[in-house]
GUZA-170619 format. One line per 3 residues: number of its first residue (from 1); their letters; for each residue x negated, y negated, z negated of C-alpha. Coordinates in Angstrom, 2 decimals, padded with zeros to 5 digits. Layout:
REM GUZA-170619
NUM) A) X:Y:Z  ...
END
This chain:
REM GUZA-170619
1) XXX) 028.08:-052.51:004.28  028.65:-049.36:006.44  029.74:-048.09:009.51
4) XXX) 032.56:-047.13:007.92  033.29:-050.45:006.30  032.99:-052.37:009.78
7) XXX) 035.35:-049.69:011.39  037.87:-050.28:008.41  037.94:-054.19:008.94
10) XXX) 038.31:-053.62:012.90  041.05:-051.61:012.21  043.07:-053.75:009.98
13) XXX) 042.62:-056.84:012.16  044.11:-054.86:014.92  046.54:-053.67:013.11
16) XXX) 047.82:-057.70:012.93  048.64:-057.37:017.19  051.79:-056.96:017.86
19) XXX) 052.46:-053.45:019.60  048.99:-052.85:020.37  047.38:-049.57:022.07
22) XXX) 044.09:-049.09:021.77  044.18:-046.63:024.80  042.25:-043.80:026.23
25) XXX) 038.51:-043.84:024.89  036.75:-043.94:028.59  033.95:-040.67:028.44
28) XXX) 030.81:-040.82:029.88  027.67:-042.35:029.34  027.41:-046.40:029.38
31) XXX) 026.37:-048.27:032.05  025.72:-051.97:030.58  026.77:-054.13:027.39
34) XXX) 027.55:-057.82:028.68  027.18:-060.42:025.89  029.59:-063.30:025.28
37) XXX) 027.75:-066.60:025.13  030.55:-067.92:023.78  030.50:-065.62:020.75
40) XXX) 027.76:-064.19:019.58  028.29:-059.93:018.68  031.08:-059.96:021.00
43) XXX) 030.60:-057.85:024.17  032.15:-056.07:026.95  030.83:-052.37:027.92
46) XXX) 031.21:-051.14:031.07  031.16:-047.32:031.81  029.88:-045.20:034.79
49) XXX) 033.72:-044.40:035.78  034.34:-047.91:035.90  036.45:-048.32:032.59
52) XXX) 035.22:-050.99:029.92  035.75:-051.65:026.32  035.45:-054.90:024.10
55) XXX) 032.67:-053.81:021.16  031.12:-055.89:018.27  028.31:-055.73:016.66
58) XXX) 026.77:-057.30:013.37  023.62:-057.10:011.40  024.53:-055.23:007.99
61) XXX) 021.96:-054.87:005.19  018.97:-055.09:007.60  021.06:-052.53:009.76
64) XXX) 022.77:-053.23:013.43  026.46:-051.34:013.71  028.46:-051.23:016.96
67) XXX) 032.06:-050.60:016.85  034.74:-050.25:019.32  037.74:-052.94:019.56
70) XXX) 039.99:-051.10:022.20  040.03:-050.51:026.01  039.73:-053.40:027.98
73) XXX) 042.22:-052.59:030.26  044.97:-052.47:027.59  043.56:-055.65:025.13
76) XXX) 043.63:-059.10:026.67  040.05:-060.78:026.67  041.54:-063.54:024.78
79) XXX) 043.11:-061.13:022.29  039.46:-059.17:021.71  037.38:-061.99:021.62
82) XXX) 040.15:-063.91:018.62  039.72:-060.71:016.85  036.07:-060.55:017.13
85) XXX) 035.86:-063.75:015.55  037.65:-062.43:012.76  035.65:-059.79:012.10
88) XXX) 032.61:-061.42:012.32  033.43:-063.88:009.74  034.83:-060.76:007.10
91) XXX) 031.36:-059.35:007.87  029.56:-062.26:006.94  030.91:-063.16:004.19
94) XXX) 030.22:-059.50:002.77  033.39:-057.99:002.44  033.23:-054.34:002.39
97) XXX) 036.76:-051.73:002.98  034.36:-049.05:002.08  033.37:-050.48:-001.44
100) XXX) 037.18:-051.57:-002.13  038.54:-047.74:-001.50  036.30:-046.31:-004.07
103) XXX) 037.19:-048.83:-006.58  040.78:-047.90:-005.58  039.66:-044.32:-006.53
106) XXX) 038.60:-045.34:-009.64  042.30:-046.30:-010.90  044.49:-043.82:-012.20
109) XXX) 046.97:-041.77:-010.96  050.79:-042.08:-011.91  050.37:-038.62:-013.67
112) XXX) 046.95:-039.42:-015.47  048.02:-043.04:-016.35  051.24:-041.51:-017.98
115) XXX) 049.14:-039.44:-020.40  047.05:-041.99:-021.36  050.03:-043.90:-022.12
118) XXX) 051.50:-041.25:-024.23  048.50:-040.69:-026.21  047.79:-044.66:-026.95
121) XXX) 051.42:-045.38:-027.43  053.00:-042.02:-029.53  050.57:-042.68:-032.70
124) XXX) 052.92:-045.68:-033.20  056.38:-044.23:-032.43  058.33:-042.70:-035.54
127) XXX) 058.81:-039.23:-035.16  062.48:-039.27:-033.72  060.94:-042.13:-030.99
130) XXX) 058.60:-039.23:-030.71  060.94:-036.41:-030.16  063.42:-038.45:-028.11
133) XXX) 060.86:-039.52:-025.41  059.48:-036.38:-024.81  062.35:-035.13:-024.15
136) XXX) 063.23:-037.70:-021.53  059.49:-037.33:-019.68  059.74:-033.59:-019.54
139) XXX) 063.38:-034.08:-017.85  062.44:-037.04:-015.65  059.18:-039.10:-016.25
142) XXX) 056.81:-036.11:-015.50  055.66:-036.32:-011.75  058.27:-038.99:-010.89
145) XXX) 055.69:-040.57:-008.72  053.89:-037.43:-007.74  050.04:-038.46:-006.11
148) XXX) 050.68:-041.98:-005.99  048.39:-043.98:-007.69  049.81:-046.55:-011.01
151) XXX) 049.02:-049.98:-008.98  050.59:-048.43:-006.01  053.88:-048.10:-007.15
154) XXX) 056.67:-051.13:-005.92  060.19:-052.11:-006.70  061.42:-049.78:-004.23
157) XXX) 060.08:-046.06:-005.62  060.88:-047.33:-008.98  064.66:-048.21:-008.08
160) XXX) 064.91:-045.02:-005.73  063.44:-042.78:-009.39  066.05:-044.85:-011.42
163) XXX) 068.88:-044.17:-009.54  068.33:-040.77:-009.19  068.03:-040.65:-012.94
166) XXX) 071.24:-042.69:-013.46  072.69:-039.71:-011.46  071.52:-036.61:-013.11
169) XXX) 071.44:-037.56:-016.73  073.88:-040.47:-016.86  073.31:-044.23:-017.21
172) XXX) 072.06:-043.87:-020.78  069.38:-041.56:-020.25  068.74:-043.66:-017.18
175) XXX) 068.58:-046.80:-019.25  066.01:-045.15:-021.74  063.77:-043.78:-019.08
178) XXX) 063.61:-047.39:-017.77  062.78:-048.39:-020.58  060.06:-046.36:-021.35
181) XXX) 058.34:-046.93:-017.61  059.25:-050.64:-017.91  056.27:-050.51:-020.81
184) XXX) 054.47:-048.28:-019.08  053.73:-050.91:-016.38  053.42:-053.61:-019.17
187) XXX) 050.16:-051.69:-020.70  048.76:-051.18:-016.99  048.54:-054.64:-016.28
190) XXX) 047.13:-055.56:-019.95  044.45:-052.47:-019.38  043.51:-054.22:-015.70
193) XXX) 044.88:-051.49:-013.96  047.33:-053.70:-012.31  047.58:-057.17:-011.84
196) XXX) 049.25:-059.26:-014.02  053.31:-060.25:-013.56  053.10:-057.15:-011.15
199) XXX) 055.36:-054.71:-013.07  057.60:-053.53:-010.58  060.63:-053.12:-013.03
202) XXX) 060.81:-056.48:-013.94  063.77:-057.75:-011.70  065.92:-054.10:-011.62
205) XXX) 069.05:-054.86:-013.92  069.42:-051.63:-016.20  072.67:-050.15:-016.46
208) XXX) 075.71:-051.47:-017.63  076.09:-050.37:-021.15  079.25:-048.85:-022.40
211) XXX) 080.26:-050.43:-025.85  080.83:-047.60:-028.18  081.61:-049.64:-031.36
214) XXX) 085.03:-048.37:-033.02  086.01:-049.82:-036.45  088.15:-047.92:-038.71
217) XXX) 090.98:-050.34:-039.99  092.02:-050.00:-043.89  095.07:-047.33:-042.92
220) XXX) 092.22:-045.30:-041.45  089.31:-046.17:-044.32  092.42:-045.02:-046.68
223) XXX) 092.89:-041.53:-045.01  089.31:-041.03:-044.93  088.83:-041.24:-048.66
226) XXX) 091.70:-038.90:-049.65  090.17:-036.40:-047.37  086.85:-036.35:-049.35
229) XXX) 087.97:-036.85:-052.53  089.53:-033.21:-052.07  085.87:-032.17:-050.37
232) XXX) 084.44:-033.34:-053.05  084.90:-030.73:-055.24  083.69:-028.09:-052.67
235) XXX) 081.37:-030.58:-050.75  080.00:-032.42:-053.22  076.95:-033.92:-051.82
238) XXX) 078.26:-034.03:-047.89  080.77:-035.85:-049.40  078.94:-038.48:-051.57
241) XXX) 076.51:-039.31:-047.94  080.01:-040.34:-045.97  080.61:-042.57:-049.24
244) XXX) 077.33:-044.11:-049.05  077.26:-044.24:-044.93  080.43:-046.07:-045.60
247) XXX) 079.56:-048.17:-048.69  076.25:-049.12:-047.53  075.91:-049.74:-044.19
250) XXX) 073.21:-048.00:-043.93  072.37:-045.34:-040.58  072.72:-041.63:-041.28
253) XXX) 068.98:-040.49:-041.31  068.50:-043.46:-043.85  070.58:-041.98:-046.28
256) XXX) 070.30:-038.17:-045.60  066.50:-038.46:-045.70  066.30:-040.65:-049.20
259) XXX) 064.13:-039.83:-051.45  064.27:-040.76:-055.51  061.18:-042.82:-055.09
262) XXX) 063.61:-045.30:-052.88  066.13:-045.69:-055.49  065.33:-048.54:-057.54
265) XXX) 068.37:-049.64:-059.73  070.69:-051.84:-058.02  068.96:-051.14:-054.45
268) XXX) 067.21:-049.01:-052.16  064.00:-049.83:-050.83  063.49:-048.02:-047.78
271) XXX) 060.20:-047.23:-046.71  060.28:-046.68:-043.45  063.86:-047.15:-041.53
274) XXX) 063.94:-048.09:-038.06  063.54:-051.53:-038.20  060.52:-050.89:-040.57
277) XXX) 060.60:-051.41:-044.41  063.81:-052.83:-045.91  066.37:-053.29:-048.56
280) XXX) 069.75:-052.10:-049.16  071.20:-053.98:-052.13  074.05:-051.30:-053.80
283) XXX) 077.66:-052.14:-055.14  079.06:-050.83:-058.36  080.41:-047.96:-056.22
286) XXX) 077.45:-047.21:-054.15  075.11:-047.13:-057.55  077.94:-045.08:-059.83
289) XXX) 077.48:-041.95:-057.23  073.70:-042.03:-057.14  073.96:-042.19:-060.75
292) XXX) 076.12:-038.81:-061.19  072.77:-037.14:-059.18  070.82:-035.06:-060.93
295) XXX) 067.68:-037.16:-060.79  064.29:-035.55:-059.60  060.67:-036.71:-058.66
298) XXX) 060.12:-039.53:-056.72  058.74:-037.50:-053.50  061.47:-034.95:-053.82
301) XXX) 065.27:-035.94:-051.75  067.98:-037.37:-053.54  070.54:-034.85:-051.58
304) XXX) 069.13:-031.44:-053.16  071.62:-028.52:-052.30  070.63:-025.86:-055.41
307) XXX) 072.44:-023.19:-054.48  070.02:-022.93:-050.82  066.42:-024.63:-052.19
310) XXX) 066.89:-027.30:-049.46  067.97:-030.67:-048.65  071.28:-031.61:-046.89
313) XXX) 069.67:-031.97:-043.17  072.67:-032.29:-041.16  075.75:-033.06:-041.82
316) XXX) 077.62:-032.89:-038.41  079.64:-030.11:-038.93  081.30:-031.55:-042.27
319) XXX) 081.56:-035.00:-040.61  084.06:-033.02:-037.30  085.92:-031.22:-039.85
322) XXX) 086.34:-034.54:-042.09  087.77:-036.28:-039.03  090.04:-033.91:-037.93
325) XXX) 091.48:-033.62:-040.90  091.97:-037.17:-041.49  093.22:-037.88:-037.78
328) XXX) 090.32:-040.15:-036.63  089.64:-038.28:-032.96  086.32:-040.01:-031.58
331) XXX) 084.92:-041.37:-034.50  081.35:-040.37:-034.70  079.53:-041.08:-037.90
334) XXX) 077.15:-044.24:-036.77  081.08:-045.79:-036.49  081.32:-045.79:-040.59
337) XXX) 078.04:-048.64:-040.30  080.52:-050.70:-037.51  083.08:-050.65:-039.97
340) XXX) 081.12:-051.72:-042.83  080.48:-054.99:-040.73  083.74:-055.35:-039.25
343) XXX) 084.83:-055.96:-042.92  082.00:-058.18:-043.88  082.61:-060.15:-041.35
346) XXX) 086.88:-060.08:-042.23  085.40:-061.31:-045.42  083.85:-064.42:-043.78
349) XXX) 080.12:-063.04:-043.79  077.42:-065.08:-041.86  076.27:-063.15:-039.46
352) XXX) 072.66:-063.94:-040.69  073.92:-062.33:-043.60  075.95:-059.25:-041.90
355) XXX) 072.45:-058.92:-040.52  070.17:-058.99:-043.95  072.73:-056.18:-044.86
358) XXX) 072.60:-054.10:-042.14  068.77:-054.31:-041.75  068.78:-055.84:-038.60
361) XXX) 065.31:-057.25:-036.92  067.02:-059.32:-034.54  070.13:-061.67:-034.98
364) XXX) 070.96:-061.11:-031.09  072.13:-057.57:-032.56  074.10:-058.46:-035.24
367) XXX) 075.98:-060.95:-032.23  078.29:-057.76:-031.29  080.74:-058.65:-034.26
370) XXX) 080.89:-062.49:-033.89  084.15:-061.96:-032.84  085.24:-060.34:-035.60
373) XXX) 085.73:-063.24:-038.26  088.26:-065.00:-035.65  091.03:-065.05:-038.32
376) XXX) 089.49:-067.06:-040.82  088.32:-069.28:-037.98  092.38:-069.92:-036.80
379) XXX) 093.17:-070.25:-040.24  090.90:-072.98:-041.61  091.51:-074.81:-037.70
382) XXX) 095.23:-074.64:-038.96  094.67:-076.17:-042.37  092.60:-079.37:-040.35
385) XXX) 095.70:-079.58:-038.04  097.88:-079.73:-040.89  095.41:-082.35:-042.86
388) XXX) 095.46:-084.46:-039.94  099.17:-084.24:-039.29  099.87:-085.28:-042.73
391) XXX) 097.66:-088.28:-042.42  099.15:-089.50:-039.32  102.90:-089.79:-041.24
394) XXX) 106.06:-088.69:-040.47  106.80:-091.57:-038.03  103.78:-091.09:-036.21
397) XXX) 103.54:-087.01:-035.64  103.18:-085.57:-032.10  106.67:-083.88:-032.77
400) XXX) 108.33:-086.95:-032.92  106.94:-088.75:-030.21  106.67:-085.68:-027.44
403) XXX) 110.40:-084.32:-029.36  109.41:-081.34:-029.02  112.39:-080.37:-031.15
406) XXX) 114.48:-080.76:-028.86  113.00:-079.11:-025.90  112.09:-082.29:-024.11
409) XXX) 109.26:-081.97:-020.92  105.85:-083.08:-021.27  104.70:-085.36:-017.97
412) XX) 101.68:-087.45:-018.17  101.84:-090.58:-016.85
END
C-alpha cells in the first residue's frame, strides 16, 4: 500500500460526514505530535501558530505513512478519532484505493467495449442484421457514452441516451438501438467486465409499439389479382413474386432472393431465412408459376430478368404502382404475409400450424392473429347452445321460463 492508497481511504471515509470542511491547512513547521492512548496511530499535531490537525499513521509494507484527517478546529475529536478507527481497520486488512483504480483502468471504455462487441457479435448477424445495425450505431450508438467507462454506465445515462433517441429517430429506431445496447451490456457482464444482473437496461420499458398489421379482405385480394393479371403480360416476373408473397406466406427477400437449388417439387427449402433454415410447403398455384420458369442451375436465381443479365432485386416501385392502381393506399408489401394468415386462421388454422407455415421460431409471434379465428369460435359456441337447448325440451327452455317472448324483466331473487 501507498501514500496514495492511505490518502484515498481517508478521503472516502470523510466523505461519509455530513457537511464536513476540512478547513485551512495551518503552514508552518510542527511543533509536537500527541498520541492517543486510546487508539493507537491516531494523533493530534500541534503547529507553531497554534493551529492543530488530527493525523494517522500506519505501518504499510515495512513502510510508516502519515496522513492528514482535517483541521482540528473544524472536526470534532470524537468525529476524527471514529474515523481513525475506520481507517485503521481498511489498512489492516490490506485494502488498497490505489491497486483498485488501476484495475478500474484496465476495463474498457464505452467506445472500445462497443467495437469489441461489433467484431465478436457481426460474424453471426446475416448481412441485412449487418447493414441495419450499422446504420443505427453510426446515427446514435457511436460515442453515446463518450469517456465513460462500460461498468460505469447506470439506469440513468442509459434512459437520458434512449430518450433522446426516441426523439430524433422515432420510437422504432429508438426501440432497435435499445435493443442492440440491451445485449451489449448482456456480453459485458458474461466477459467479467461488469457484474452480473448489473445491465442497466434491464428495468427501462421500450417503446410502445405501433401495430402495423393490415389484412386485405377478399374484395381487396380480388382487385389485387385483376391488376396483375394485366401486369403480367408486361411484368411478368414482378408479377409472379406478389403471387407467391401472397400464396406463400413467405417475406419478400425470401422469395426475391430464391435460388433453383431451393425449389424442390412441392416445397421450398430455404437455406437461410431469418428464422434460420426452413420449409415452405407450395399449393397447386404456388408450384404451377414456378413451373412456367425457365429453369436454370441450382446457384443461379429463380427471378432472372433476360432482357438486363440480372435478377429482380427490388421490386418497390412495381409493388406502389400495383397498389394504386388497385386502390389499396397503405398497404406495404410485408401486409400480403398478414393476409395469408388472416385467412388461415378464417379457415380454422392452429396457430401452431399458422406458425409452421409462416416459419415462425416462436409461437408468442404467431399470437398477433389469435383473434382472428373468432367466427368459427361463436359459431361452434352456438351449435353447443343449441345442443343443449334441445336436450333440455321444449317445456323446460330458458325462453319459456324467463318469457322472454314476451318482453318480461329479469330480477333475481
Amino acid at each position: 500500500m501507498t501514500r496514495v492508497s492511505l490518502a484515498r481511504i481517508i478521503a472516502d471515509e470523510l466523505a461519509t460526514l455530513r457537511r464536513f470542511d476540512p478547513g485551512a491547512r495551518p503552514g508552518g513547521r510542527p511543533r509536537r505530535v500527541v498520541w492517543s492512548e486510546k487508539q493507537p496511530g491516531f494523533g493530534v499535531r500541534y503547529y507553531a501558530s497554534g493551529r492543530s490537525t488530527y493525523v494517522v499513521q500506519s505501518l504499510m509494507n515495512g513502510v510508516t505513512r502519515t496522513i492528514t484527517l482535517g483541521n482540528a478546529n473544524v472536526l470534532s475529536k470524537a468525529q476524527a478519532l471514529s474515523v481513525a478507527r475506520r481507517i485503521l481497520l481498511r489498512a489492516q486488512v490490506g485494502e488498497d484505493p490505489a491497486t483498485k483504480r488501476k484495475e478500474v483502468r484496465k476495463v474498457s471504455t464505452y467506445d472500445d467495449f462497443l467495437t469489441l462487441y461489433w467484431k465478436q457479435a457481426a460474424a453471426k448477424w446475416k448481412p441485412s442484421t449487418h447493414k441495419t445495425h450499422n446504420y443505427y450505431r453510426r446515427r446514435h450508438l457511436d460515442h453515446a457514452f463518450f469517456g465513460m467507462f462500460i461498468d460505469e454506465i447506470e439506469q440513468s445515462h442509459v434512459l437520458t441516451w434512449f430518450n433522446k433517441v426516441s426523439v430524433n429517430a422515432g420510437p422504432g429506431a429508438g426501440n432497435r438501438c435499445f435493443e442492440i445496447l440491451r445485449s451489449m451490456f448482456n456480453h459485458a457482464e458474461r466477459w467479467g467486465l461488469r457484474p452480473e444482473g448489473s445491465n442497466p437496461c434491464a428495468y427501462i420499458r421500450p417503446n410502445k409499439r405501433r401495430k402495423c398489421e393490415r389484412f386485405l379482405s377478399n374484395q381487396e385480394i380480388a382487385r389485387l389479382g385483376e391488376v396483375l393479371n394485366r401486369r403480367i403480360h408486361s411484368h411478368p416476373l414482378h408479377a409472379m413474386i406478389i403471387y407467391l408473397l401472397l400464396l406463400t406466406g413467405c417475406r419478400s427477400s425470401e422469395i426475391t432472393d430464391l435460388t433453383w437449388s431451393e425449389v424442390k417439387g412441392g416445397r421450398l427449402l430455404l437455406h437461410d431465412s431469418k428464422t434460420g433454415p426452413r420449409t415452405v410447403w407450395l399449393g397447386d398455384e404456388a408450384r404451377t408459376l414456378l413451373a412456367s420458369l425457365e429453369r436454370r442451375g441450382g446457384s443461379d436465381p429463380v427471378f432472372w430478368n433476360k432482357l438486363t443479365r440480372r435478377p429482380v432485386g427490388s421490386i418497390d416501385v412495381f409493388w406502389k404502382s400495383v397498389k394504386a392502381e388497385a386502390n389499396l393506399p397503405g398497404v406495404r408489401i410485408h401486409d400480403l404475409r398478414h393476409s395469408f394468415a388472416s385467412h388461415a386462421a378464417a379457415r380454422s388454422e392452429t396457430l401452431p400450424m399458422i406458425g409452421k407455415l409462416l416459419g415462425h421460431a416462436r409461437l408468442q409471434t404467431t399470437s398477433r392473429y389469435a383473434h382472428l379465428d373468432d367466427g368459427p369460435v361463436l359459431d361452434a359456441a352456438e351449435r353447443i347452445g343449441e345442443l343443449i337447448a334441445d336436450a333440455m325440451g321444449e317445456d323446460h327452455s330458458l325462453k319459456y321460463n324467463t318469457r322472454c317472448d314476451i318482453g318480461a324483466l329479469i330480477h333475481d331473487r
